[in-house]
C-alpha positions as CSV (number, residue, x, y, z in Angstrom):
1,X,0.3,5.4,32.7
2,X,0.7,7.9,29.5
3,X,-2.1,9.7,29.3
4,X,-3.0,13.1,26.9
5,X,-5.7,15.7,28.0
6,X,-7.4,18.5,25.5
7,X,-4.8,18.2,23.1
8,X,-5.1,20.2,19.3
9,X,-3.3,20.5,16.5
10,X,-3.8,23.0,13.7
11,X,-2.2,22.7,10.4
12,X,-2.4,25.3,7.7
13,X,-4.8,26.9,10.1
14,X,-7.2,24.3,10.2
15,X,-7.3,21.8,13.2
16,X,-6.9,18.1,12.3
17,X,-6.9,16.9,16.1
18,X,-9.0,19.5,18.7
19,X,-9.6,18.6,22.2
20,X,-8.5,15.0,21.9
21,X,-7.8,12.7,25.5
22,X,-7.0,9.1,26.0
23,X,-5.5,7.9,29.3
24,X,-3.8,4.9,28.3
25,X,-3.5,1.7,30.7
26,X,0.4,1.0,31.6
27,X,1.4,-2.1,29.5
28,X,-1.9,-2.1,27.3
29,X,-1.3,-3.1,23.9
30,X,-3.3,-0.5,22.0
31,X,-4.3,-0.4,18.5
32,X,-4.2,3.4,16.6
33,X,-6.8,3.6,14.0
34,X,-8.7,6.1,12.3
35,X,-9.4,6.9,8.4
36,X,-6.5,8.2,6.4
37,X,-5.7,11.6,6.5
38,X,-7.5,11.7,10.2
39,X,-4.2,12.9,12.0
40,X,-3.0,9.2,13.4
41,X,0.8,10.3,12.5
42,X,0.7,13.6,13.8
43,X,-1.0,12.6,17.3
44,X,1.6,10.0,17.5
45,X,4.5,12.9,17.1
46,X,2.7,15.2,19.5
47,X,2.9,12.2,22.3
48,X,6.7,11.3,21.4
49,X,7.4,15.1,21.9
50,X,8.3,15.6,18.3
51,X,6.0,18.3,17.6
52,X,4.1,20.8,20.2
53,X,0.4,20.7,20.3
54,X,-1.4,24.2,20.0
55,X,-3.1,22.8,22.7
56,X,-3.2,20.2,25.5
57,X,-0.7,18.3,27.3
58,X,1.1,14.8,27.4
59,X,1.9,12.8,30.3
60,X,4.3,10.2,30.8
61,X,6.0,8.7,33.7
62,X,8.9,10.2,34.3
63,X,11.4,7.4,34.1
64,X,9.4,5.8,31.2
65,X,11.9,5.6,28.3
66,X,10.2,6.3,24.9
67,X,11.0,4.8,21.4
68,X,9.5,5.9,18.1
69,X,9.4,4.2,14.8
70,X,10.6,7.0,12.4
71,X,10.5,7.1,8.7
72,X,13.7,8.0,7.8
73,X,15.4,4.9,6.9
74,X,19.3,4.6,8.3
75,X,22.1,4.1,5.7
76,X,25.8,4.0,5.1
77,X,28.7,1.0,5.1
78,X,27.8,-0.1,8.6
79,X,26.4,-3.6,8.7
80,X,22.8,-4.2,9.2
81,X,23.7,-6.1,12.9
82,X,26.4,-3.3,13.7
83,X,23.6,-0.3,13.3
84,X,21.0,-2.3,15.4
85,X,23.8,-2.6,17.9
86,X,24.7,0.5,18.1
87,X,20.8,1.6,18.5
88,X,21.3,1.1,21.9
89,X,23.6,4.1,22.4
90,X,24.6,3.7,26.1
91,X,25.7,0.3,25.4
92,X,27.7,1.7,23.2
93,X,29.4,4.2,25.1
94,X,29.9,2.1,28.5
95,X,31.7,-0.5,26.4
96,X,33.9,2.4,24.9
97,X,34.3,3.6,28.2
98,X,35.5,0.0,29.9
99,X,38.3,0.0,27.0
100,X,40.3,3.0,28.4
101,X,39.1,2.8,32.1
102,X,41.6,2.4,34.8
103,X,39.8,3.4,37.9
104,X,38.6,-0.1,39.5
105,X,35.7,1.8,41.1
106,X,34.2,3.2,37.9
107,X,35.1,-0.1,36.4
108,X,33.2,-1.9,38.6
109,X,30.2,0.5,37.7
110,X,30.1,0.1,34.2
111,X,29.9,-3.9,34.6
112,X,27.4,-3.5,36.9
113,X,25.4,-1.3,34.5
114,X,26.5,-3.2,31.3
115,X,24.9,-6.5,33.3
116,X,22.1,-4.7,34.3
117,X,21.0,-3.5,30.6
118,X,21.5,-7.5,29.3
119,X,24.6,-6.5,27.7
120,X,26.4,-9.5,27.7
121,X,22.8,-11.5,25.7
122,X,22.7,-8.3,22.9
123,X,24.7,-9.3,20.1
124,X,22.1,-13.1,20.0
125,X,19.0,-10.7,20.9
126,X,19.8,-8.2,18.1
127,X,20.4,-11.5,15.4
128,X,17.0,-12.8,16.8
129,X,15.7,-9.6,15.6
130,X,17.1,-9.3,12.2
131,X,16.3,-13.1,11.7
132,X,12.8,-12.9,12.5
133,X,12.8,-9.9,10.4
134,X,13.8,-11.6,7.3
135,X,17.8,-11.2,7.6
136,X,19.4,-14.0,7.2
137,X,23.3,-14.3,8.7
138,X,24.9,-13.0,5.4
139,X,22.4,-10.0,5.0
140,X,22.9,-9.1,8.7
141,X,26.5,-8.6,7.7
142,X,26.0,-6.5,4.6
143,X,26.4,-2.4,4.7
144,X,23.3,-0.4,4.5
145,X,24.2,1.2,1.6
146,X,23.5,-2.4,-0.3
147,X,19.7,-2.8,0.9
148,X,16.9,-1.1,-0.8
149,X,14.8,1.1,1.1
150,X,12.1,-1.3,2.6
151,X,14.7,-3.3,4.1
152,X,16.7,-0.6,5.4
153,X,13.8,0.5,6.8
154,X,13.2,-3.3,8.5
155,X,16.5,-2.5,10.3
156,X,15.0,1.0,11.6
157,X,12.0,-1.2,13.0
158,X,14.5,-4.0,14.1
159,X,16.8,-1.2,16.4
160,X,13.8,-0.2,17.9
161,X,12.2,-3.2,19.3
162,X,16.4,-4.4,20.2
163,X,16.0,-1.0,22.0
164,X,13.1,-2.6,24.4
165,X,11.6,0.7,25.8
166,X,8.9,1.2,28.1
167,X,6.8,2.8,25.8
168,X,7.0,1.7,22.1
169,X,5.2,4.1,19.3
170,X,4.9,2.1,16.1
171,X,3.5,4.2,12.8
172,X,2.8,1.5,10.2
173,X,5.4,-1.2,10.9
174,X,4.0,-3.8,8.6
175,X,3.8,-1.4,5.3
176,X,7.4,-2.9,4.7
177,X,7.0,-6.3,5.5
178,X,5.9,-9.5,3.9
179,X,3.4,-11.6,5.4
180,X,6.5,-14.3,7.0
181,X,8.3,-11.5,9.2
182,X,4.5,-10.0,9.8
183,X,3.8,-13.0,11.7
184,X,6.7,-13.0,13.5
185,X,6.2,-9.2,14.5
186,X,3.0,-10.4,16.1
187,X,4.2,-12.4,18.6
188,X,6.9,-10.3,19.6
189,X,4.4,-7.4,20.2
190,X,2.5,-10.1,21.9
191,X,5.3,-10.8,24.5
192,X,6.2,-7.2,24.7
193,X,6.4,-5.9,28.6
194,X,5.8,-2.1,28.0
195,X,3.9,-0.2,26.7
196,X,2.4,-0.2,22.8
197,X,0.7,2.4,20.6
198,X,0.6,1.2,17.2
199,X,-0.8,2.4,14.2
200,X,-2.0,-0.1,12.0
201,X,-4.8,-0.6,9.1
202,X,-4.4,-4.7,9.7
203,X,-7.3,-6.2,10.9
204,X,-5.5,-9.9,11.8
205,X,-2.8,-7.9,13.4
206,X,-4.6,-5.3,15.4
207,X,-7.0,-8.5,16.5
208,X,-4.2,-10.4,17.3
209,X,-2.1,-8.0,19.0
210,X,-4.1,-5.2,20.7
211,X,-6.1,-5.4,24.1
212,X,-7.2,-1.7,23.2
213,X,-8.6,0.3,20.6
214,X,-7.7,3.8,19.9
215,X,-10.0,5.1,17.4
216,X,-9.8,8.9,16.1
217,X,-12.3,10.4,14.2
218,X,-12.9,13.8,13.3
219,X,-10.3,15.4,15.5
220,X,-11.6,13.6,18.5
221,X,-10.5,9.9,20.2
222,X,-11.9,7.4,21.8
223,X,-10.8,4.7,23.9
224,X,-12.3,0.7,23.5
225,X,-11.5,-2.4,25.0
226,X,-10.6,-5.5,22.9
227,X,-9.2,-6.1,19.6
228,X,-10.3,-3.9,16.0
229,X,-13.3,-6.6,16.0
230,X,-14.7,-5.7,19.3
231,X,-14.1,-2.5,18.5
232,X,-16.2,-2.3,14.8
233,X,-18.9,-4.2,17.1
234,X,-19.1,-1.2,19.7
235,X,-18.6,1.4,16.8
236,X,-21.7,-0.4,14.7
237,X,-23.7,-0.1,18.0
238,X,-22.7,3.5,18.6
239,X,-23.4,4.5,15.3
240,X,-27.0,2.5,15.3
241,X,-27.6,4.4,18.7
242,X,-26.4,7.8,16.5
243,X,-28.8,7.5,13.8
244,X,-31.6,6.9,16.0
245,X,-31.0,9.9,18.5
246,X,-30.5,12.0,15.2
247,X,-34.0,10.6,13.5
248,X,-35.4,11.5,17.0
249,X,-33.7,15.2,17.3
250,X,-35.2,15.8,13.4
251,X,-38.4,15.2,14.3
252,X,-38.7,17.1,18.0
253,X,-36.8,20.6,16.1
254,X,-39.7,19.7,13.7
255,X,-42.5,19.8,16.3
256,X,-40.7,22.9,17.8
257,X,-40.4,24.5,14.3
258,X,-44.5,23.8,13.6
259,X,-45.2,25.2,17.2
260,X,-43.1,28.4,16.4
261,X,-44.5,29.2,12.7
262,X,-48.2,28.7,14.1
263,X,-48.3,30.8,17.4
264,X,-45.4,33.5,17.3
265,X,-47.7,36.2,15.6
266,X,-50.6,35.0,18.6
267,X,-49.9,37.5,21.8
268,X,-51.3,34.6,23.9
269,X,-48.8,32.4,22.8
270,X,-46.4,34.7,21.8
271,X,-44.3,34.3,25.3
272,X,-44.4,30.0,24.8
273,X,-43.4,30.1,21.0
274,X,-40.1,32.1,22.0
275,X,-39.1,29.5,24.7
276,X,-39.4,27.2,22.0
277,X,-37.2,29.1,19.6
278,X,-34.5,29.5,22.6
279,X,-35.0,25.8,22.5
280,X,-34.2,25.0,18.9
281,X,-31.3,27.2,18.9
282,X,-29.5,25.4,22.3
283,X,-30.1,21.8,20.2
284,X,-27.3,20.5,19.1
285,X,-27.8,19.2,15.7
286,X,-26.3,15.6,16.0
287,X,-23.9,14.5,13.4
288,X,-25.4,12.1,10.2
289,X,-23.7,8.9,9.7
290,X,-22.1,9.7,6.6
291,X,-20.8,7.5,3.6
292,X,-17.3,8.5,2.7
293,X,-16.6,8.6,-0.8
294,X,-13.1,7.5,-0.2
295,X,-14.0,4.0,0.3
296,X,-15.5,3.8,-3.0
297,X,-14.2,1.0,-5.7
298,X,-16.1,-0.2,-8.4
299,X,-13.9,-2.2,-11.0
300,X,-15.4,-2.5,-14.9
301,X,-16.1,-5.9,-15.5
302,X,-14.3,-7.6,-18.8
303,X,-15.5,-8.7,-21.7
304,X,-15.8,-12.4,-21.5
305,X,-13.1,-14.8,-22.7
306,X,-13.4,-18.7,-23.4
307,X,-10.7,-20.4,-21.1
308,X,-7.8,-20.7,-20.2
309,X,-6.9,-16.7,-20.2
310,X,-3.4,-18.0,-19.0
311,X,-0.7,-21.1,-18.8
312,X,2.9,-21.7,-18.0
313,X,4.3,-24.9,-19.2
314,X,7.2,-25.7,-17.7
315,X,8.4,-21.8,-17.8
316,X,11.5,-20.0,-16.1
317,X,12.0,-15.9,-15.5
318,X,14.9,-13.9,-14.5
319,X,16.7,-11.0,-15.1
320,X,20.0,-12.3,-16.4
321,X,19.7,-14.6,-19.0
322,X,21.0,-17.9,-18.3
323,X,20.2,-17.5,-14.7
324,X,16.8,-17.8,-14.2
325,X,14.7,-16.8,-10.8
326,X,11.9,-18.9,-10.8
327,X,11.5,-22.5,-12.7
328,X,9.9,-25.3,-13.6
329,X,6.6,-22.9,-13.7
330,X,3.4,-24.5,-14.0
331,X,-0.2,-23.0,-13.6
332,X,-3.1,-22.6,-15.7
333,X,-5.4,-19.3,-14.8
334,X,-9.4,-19.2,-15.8
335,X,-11.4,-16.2,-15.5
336,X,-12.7,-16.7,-12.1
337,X,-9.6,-17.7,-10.2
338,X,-8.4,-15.7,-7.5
339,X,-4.9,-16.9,-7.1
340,X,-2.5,-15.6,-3.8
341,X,1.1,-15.6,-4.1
342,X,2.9,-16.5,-0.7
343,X,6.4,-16.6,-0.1
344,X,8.7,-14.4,1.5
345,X,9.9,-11.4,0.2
346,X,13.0,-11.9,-2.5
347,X,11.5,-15.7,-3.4
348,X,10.4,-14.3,-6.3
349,X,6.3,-13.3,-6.0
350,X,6.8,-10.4,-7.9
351,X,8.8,-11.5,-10.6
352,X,6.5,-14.0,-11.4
353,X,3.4,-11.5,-11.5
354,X,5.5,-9.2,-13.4
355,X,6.2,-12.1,-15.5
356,X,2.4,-12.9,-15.9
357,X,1.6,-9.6,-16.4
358,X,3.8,-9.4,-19.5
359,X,6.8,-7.1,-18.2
360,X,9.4,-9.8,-18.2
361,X,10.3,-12.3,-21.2
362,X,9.8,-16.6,-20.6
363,X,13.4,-17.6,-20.4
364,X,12.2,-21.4,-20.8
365,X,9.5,-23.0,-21.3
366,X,6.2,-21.6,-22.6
367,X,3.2,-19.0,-21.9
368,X,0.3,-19.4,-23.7
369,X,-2.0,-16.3,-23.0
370,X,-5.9,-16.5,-24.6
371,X,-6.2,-13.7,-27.4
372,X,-7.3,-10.0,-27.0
373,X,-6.2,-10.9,-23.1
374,X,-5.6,-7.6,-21.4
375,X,-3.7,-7.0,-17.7
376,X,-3.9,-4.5,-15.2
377,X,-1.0,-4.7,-13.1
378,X,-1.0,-2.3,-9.9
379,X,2.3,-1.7,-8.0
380,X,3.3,0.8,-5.1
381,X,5.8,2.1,-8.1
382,X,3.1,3.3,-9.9
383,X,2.1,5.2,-6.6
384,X,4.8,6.6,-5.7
385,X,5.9,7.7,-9.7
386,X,2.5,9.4,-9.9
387,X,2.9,13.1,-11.2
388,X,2.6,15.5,-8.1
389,X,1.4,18.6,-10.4
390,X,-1.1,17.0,-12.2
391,X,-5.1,16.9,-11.0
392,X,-6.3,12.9,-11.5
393,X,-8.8,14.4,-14.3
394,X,-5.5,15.2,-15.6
395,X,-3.9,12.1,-15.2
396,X,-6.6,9.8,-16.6
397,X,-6.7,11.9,-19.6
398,X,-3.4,10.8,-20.1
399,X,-3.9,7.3,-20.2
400,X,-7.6,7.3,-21.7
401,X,-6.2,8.8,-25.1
402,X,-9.6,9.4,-26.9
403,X,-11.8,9.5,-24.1
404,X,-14.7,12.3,-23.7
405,X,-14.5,13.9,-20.7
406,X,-17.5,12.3,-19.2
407,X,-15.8,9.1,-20.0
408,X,-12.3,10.1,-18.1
409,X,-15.0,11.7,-15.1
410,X,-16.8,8.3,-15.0
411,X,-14.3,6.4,-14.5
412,X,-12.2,8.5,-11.6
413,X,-16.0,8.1,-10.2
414,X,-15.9,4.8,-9.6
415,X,-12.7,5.0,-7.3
416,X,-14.4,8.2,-5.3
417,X,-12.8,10.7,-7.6
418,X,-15.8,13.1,-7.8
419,X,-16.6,17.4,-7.6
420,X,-13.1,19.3,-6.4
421,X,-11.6,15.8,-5.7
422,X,-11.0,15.3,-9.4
423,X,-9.4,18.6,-9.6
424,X,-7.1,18.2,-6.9
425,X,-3.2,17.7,-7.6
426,X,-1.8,14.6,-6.9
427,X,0.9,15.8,-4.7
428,X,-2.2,17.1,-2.0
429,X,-4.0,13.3,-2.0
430,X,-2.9,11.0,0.8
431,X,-1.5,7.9,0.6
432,X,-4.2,5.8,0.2
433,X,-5.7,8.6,-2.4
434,X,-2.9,7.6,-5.0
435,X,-3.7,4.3,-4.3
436,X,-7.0,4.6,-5.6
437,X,-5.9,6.5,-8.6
438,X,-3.5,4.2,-9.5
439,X,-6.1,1.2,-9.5
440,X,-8.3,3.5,-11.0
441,X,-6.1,3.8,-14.2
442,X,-4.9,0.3,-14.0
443,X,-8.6,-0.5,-14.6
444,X,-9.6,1.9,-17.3
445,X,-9.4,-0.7,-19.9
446,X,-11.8,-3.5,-18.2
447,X,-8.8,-5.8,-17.9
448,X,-9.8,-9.8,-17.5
449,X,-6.8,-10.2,-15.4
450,X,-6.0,-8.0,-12.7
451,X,-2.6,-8.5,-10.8
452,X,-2.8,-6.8,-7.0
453,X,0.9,-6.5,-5.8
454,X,0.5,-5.1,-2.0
455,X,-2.3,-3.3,-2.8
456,X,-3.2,-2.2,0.8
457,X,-0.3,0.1,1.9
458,X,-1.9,3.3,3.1
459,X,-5.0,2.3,2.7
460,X,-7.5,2.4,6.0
461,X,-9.3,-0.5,7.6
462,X,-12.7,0.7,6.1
463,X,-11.0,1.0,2.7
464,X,-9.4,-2.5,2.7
465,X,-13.4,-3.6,3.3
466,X,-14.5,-1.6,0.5
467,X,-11.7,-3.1,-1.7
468,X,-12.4,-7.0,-0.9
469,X,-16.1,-5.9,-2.1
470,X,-15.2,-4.7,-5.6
471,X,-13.0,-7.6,-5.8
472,X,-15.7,-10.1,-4.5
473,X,-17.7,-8.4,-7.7
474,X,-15.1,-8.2,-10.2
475,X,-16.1,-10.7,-13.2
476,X,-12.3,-11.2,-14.1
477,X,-9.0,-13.1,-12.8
478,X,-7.1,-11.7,-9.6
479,X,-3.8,-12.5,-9.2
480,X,-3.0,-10.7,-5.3
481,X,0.3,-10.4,-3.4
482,X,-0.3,-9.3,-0.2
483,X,0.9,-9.4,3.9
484,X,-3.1,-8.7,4.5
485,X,-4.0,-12.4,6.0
486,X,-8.0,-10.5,6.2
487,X,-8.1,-9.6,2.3
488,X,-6.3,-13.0,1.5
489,X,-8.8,-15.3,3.5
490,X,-11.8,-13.4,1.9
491,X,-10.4,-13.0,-1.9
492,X,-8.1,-16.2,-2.4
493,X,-9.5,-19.5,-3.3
494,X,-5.9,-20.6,-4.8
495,X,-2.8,-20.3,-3.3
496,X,0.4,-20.7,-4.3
497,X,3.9,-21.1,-2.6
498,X,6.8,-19.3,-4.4
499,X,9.9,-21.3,-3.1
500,X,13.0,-22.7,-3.6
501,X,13.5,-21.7,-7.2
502,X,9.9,-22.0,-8.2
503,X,6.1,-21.7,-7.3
504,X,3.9,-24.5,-6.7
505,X,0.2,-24.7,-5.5
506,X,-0.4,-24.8,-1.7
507,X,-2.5,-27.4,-0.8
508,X,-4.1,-25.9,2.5
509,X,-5.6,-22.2,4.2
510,X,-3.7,-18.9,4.8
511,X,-4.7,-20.1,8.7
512,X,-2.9,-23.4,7.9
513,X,0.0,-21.7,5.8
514,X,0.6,-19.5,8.8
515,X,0.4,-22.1,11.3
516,X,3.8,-23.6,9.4
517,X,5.2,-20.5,9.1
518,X,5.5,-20.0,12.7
519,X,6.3,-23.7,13.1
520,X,9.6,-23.3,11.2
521,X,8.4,-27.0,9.4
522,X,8.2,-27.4,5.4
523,X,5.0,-26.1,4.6
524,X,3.1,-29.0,2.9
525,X,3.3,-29.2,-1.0
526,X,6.6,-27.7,-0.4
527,X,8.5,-30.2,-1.1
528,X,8.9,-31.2,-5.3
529,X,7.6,-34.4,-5.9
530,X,10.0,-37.0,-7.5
531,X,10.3,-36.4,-11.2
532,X,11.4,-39.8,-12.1
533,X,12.1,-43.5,-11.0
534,X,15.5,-42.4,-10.0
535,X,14.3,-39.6,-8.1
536,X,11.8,-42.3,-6.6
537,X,14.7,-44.6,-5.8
538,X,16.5,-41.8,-4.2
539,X,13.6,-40.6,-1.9
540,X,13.1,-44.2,-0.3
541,X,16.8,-45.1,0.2
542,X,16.9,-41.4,2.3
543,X,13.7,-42.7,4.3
544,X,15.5,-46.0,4.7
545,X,18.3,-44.0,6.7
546,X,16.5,-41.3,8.3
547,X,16.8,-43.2,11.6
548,X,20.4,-43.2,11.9
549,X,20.6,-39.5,10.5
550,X,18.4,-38.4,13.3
551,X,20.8,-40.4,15.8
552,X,23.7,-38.7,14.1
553,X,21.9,-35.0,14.5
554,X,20.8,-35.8,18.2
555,X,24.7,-36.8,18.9
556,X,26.2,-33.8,16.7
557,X,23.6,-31.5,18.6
558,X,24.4,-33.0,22.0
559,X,28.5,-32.0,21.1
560,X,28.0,-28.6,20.0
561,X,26.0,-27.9,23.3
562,X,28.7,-29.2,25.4
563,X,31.0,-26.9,23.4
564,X,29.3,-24.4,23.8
565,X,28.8,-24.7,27.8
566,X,32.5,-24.7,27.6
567,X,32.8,-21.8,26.0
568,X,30.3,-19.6,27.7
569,X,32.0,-20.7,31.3
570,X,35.5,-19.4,29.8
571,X,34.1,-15.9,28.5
572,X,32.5,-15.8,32.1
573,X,35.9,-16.1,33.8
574,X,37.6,-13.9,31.5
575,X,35.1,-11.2,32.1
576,X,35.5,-12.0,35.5
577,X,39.2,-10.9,35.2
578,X,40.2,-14.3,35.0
579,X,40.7,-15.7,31.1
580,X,41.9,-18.8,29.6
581,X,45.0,-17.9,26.8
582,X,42.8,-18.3,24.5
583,X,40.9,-15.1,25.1
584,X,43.3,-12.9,26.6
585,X,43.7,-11.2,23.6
586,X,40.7,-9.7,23.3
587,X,38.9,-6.6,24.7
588,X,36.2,-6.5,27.1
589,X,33.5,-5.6,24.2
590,X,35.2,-8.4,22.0
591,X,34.3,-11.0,25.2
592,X,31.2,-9.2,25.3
593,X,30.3,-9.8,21.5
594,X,31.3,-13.5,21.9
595,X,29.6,-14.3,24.4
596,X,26.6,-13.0,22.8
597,X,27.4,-15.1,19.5
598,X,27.9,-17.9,22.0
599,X,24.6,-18.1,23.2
600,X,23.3,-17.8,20.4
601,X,25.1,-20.6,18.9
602,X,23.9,-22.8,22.4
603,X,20.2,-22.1,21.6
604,X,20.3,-23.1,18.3
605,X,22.0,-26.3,19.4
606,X,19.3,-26.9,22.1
607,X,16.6,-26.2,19.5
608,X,18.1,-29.0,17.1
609,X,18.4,-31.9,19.9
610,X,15.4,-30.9,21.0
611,X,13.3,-31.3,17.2
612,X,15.7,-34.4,16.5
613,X,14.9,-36.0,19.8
614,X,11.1,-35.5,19.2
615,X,11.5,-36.7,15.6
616,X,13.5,-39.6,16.6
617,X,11.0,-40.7,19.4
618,X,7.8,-40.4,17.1
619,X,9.9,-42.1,14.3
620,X,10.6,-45.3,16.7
């Protein structure tokens, strides 16, 4: 069991965690939550044993291995499947070892070890990884170096879970993730056999992953059991059972008060009136529930605008011209859509809101935007280029050229900028704090088409609520990108699927959408539909032979397992000491890496008979 007693952390000075204690159940899934800023990250470093509480201790078992999702994302020329490889670092170093190794004894160890930690199944386990992180088998075998920094930062995520330690310590895992490989995270945590503490502001994945609730607030923690929506049904009771002990407490300190001001000057009940002050001074006051201004959006509503605001005929986008990234783009937008983009990440969602949005040209094709149309586009660039030095009155200013300073105050208001708040620099706000700036002066203009790319990073589970409010209120056109399945289900009523070259509309829910994704199946819609008689003529003489491809598939499927049964039984017997000529050449780690790739290759081959067999059967 890990458990942490009395533990406190001062920064600056000021203590952000004081007397905090959990005892956490061994192999509980548990949820980390609490409002940004609240100290979630720097509990979670205390427990790992990366920093030393002022106060307090941590237990763990003592043969409990720990592993800990850290920020810094790896780099270099080593391939993204290599560095997840070498994660594991005695792996590593036993395989090294068994190169050089004469003595049979020691020999014998570091087989018995290497078969002990699965080392033989690593290579396929650490490309099942990757691939459900998004890496397909040419990006696994590209050099760090040639990823940006979200994805290297998938590969820091993807050597931990490879890792497989008792106790797993995830800080935000999905911030880098698009909704596809978010899906796919949940079901691994879901199988997971250890331990899990993970910090997360997702309310579908919290629900769907957690059996506990962590929940810090004001330096303190509390323990609940369930998912985040059990929890927010204890909390709402707690809170409800709060208020009312508080509006009780007020009015005994009154009746205490009214006794002491009438009778302390009476010598009778001089003695009586002083046991009641000795009793208003051991009352605790109890806390008020209090609204935090940090959950605060209010977006200006637009001008109206006759419709369509928007259209795409037939339109294409890129970056290089003559090779386009998106299309055969068609959509029409009105001023009460709210239109989700799904897809996963490099399909192209962004490109075409930055297209939409006005940043990038119509290679083909034609946009037809209504006149006096006006955009706010919000991006976690504009976060993270936000100028550390200035204050967000500053800031504004900037952008509302013209503006009184009422006018600039106003407006920082209705995103919770108020008092000291305003006057704060940039560089001191948390996360979630620049995010509400920026969508503060994305909005300063009352645009009648806002465009939402991942607007949710850093932001807390309260504040995501708060957000899908102002939305719900908002008068103009959304256009969201987003891994949140909780703020798509309650602000989408269009989605669209941005696939294959282009983006068409998806003809189903973000439960149904989901339910596909995890299926591996086309989603429906997917598919274009034939453009011409040709294509039409095409399309049925495919249908015509789809029975005797599926034969062919079950056949070709029914080979390559057979080959690879083969192959598997050889490596065995080399590794055993005795190989086929084939494989004498290589070194034990080589076997070891083929064997891996091997099985791999035999699931995959099982998979396909399997889905070809079905398909063939409910065909005939």
């Amino acid at each position: 069991m890990l458990s942490f007693r009395d533990i406190t952390i001062r920064l600056g000075g000021r203590a952000i965690i004081e007397g905090a204690s959990a005892a956490i159940p061994q192999r509980a899934r548990v949820g980390f939550i609490g409002r940004n800023g609240a100290g979630k990250s720097t509990l979670m470093k205390a427990i790992a044993g990366m920093i030393e509480p002022d106060n307090g201790s941590v237990d763990i078992p003592r043969s409990a291995r720990f592993g800990y999702l850290r920020q810094d994302a790896p780099s270099g020329q080593t391939s993204a499947f290599d560095t997840v490889l070498e994660a594991d670092i005695e792996r590593a170093e036993l395989l090294t070892e068994a190169e050089t190794q004469t003595d049979p004894d020691r020999l014998g160890h570091i087989y018995e070890r290497l078969d002990q930690i699965d080392a033989y199944e690593a290579p396929a386990r650490a490309g099942r990884i990757l691939k459900g992180l998004g890496f397909d088998e040419a990006m696994q075998a590209r050099p760090m170096d040639s990823f940006s920094g979200g994805w290297r930062m998938r590969v820091a995520l993807a050597s931990l879970l490879f890792l497989n330690p008792d106790i797993l310590l995830l800080d935000e895992p999905s911030n880098h993730l698009d909704l596809e490989a978010v899906m796919w995270l949940e079901g691994f945590l879901r199988a997971y056999r250890g331990t899990i503490l993970l910090i997360s502001h997702e309310r579908d994945l919290l629900n769907n992953v957690a059996d506990h609730i962590l929940h810090l607030d004001r330096g303190q923690t509390t323990l609940y059991v369930g998912g985040y929506d059990a929890f927010e049904r204890q909390r709402a009771e707690r809170m409800a059972q709060q208020a009312a002990a508080r509006e009780k407490q007020v009015a005994e300190r009154e009746k205490l008060q009214a006794f002491v001001d009438r009778w302390r000057a009476k010598a009778s009940k001089a003695k009586q009136a002083q046991s009641r002050v000795k009793a208003l001074e051991r009352m605790q006051p109890i806390a008020a529930v209090a609204e935090d201004p940090s959950m605060r959006f209010d977006f200006p509503n637009p001008q109206g605008l006759r419709p369509p605001l928007l259209t795409l005929d037939h339109a294409a986008v890129g970056y290089e011209e003559g090779k386009p990234i998106l299309s055969r783009l068609g959509l029409r937008l009105d001023p009460d859509d709210r239109i989700a983009l799904l897809g996963r990440n490099g399909n192209g969602k962004t490109t075409l809101a930055r297209m939409i949005a006005g940043e990038l040209p119509v290679m083909a094709g034609e946009m037809t935007t209504a006149t006096k149309l006006t955009v706010g586009y919000f991006t976690q660039y504009q976060v993270e280029e936000l100028d550390p030095d200035a204050t967000p009155v500053e800031t504004m200013g900037r952008v509302m050229k013209g503006a009184t300073p009422v006018q600039v105050r106003s407006q920082l208001g209705r995103f919770g900028f108020s008092g000291d708040k305003a006057l704060t620099k940039v560089g001191k706000l948390s996360g979630g704090e620049r995010a509400r700036l920026a969508l503060a002066l994305v909005t300063h203009n009352a645009p009648h088409l806002l465009i939402l790319d991942e607007p949710t990073n850093h932001l807390d589970v309260d504040t995501r609520e708060a957000l899908v409010q102002a939305l719900a209120e908002f008068k103009g056109a959304v256009v969201l990108v987003s891994h949140d399945r909780h703020m798509l289900e309650l602000v989408a009523d269009r989605l669209f699927l941005v696939d294959g070259g282009t983006a068409r509309e998806f003809d189903g829910t973000i439960e149904e959408y989901a339910a596909f994704v995890v299926s591996g199946k086309p989603a429906p819609g997917s598919a274009p539909a034939p453009a011409d008689k040709k294509e039409e003529r095409r399309a049925a003489a495919q249908a015509r032979e789809g029975s005797s491809g599926l034969r062919k598939a079950v056949s070709d499927a029914e080979d390559r397992i057979s080959k690879a049964q083969k192959s598997l039984a050889e490596i065995d017997a080399a590794l055993a000491g005795k190989p086929p000529k084939w494989l004498k050449a290589l070194s034990m780690g080589d076997l070891m890496k083929r064997r891996g790739e091997v099985e791999s290759e035999l699931e995959e081959a099982e998979a396909t008979w399997l889905r070809a067999t079905e398909t063939l059967e409910s065909a005939n």
